[in-house]
C-alpha positions in Angstrom: 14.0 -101.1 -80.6 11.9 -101.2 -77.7 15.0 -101.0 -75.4 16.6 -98.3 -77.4 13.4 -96.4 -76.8 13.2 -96.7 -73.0 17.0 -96.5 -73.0 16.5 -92.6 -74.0 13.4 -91.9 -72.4 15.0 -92.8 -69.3 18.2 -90.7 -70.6 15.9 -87.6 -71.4 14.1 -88.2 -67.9 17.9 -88.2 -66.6 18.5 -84.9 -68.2 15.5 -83.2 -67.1 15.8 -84.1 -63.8 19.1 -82.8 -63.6 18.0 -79.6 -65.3 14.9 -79.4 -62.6 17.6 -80.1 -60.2 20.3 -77.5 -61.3 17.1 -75.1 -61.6 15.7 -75.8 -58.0 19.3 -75.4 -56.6 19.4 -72.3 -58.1 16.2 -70.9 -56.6 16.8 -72.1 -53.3 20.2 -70.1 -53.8 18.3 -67.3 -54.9 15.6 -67.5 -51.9 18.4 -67.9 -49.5 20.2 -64.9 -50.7 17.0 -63.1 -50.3 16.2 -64.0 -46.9 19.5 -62.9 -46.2 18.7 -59.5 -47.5 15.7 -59.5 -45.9 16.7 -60.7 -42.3 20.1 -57.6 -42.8 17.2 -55.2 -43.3 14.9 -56.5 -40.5 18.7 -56.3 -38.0 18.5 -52.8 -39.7 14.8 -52.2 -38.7 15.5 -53.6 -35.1 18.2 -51.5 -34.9 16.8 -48.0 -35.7 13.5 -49.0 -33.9 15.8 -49.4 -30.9 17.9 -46.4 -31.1 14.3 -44.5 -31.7 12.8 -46.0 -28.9 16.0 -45.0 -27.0 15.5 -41.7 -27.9 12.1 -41.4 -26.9 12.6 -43.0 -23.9 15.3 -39.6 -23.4 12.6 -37.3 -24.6 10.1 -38.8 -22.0 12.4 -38.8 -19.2 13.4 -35.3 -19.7 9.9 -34.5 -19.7 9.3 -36.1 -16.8 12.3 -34.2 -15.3 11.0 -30.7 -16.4 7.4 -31.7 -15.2 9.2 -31.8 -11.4 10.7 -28.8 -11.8 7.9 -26.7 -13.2 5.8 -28.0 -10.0 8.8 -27.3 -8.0 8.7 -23.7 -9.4 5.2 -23.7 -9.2 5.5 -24.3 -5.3 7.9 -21.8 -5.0 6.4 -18.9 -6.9 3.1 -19.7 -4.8 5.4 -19.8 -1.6 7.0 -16.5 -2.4 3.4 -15.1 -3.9 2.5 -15.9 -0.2 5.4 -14.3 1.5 4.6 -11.2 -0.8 1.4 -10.9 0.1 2.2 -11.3 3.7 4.9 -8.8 3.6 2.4 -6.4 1.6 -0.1 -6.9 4.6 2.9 -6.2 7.0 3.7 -2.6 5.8 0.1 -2.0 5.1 -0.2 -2.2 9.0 2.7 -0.1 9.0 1.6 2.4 6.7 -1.7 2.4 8.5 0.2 2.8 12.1 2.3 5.6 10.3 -0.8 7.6 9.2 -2.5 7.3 12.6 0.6 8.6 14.0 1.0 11.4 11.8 -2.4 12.6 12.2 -2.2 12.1 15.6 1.0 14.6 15.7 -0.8 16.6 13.1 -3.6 17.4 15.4 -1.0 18.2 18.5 0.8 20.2 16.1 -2.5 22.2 14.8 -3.5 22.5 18.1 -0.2 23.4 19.4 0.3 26.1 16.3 -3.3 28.2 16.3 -2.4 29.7 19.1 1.2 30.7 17.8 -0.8 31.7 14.4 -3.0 33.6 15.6 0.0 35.5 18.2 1.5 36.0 15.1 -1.0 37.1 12.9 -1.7 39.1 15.3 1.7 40.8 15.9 1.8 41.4 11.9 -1.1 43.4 12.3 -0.5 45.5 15.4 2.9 45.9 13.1 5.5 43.8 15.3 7.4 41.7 13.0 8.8 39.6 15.7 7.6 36.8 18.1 
């Protein structure tokens, strides 16, 4: 009886270690399909952190690019602001040289044309029409 007794405990102990063991296989199967899930999503997240950082590293190079050529514009606006400015220097000399020169010639003239006013101012009045 005794036996018989041990006989199926040991049976039942049998069976429930082969259910434990069917049951763990069946986790591990079911944690191993997860990590699989989980390390396709983290190759996903490498992925699209990589194409982002590619990106950014396009943006920032770009940047970097239309940085140089602002300062490169920069330069050359302040290099043609100072060629301007020379230039406006250049023909305010020569605007200044010009007036000088026509005052001077304004003052021959005037100098040069009382005498022919007055000659014929004074022809109109004396009635000669001519000079």
């Amino acid at each position: 009886d005794r036996l018989q007794r041990n006989f199926n405990d040991v049976h039942v102990l049998q069976q429930q270690k082969e259910l434990l063991s069917q049951e763990l296989r069946q986790q591990v199967e079911i944690l191993q399909q997860q990590n699989d899930n989980l390390q396709q999503d983290l190759d996903y997240q490498r992925q699209e952190l990589t194409r982002q950082v590619g990106d950014l590293q396009c943006l920032l190079d770009r940047c970097r690019r239309e940085k140089e050529e602002v300062a490169q514009d920069k330069q050359s606006f302040s290099n043609e602001a100072t060629t301007l400015q020379q230039q406006v220097g250049q023909l305010q000399d020569l605007l200044t040289n010009a007036e000088t020169a026509v005052a001077e010639m304004k003052g021959s003239q005037e100098v040069l044309s009382i005498p022919s006013a007055h000659i014929v101012m004074t022809d109109r009045k004396l009635g000669h029409g001519s000079y």
